[in-house]
C-alpha positions as CSV (number, residue, x, y, z in Angstrom):
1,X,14.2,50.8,-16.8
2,X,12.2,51.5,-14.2
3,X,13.3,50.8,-10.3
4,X,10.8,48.2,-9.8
5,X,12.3,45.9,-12.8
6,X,16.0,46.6,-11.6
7,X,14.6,45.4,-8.3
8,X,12.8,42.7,-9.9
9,X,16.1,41.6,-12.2
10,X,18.1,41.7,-9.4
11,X,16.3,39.2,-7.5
12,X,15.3,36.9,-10.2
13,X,19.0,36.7,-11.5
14,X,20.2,34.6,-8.1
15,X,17.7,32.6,-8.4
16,X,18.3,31.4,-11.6
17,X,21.7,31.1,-10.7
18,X,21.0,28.9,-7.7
19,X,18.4,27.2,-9.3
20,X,21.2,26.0,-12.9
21,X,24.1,25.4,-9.9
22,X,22.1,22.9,-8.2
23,X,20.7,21.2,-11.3
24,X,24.4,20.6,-12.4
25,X,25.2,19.0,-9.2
26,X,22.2,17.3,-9.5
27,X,23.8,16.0,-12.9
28,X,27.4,15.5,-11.8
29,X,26.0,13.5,-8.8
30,X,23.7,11.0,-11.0
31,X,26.8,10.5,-13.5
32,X,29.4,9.8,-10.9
33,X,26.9,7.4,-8.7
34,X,25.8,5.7,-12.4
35,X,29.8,5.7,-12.7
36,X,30.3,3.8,-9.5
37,X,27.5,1.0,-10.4
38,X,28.7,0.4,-14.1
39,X,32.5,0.1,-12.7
40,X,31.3,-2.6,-9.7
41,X,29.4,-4.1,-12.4
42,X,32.6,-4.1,-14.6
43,X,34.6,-5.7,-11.6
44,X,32.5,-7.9,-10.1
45,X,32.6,-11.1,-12.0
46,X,28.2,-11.7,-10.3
47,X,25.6,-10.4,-13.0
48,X,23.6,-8.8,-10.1
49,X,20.8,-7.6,-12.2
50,X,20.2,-10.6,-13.5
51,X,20.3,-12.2,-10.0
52,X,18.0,-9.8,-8.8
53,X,15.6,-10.2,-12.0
54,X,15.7,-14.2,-10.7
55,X,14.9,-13.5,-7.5
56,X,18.2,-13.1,-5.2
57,X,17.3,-11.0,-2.2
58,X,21.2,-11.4,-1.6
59,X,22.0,-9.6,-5.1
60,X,19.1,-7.2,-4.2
61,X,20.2,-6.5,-0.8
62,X,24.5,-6.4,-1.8
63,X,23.1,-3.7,-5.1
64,X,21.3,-1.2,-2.2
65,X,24.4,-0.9,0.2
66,X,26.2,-0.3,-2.9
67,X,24.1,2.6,-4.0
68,X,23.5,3.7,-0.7
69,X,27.8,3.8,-0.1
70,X,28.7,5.0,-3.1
71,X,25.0,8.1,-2.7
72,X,27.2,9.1,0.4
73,X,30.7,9.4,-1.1
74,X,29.3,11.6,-4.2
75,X,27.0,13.7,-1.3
76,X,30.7,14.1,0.5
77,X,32.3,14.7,-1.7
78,X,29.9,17.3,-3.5
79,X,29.9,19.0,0.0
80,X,33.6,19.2,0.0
């Protein structure tokens, strides 16, 4: 091998390393916020999709602070 491949192996290599570590979160995170949503739909005795399919603003409105709470607990603790 020439010097100019090592060079060029050594910079492509952490890239692809960054590039499959932030995919995985990016998998971990969608799991564990679809997680969150099927387990308050599991709890909570309201079919909120349907709700929302009929119309409810209310359901609608409850269903977006739910993914935006539960989008910052998996961003913290991803971070953490």
């Amino acid at each position: 091998m020439t010097t100019e491949e090592l060079e060029a192996n050594t910079m492509i290599l952490p890239t692809l390393q960054k590039v499959s570590e932030t995919i995985g979160w990016t998998v971990i995170g969608i799991l564990l916020l679809y997680g969150g949503v099927r387990l308050f739909d599991l709890i909570d005795p309201i079919d909120y999709r349907e709700e929302i399919r009929k119309g409810n603003l209310a359901a609608g409105i409850i269903m977006a602070a739910l993914i935006t709470g539960l989008a910052a607990i998996v961003i913290a603790v991803i971070l953490s």
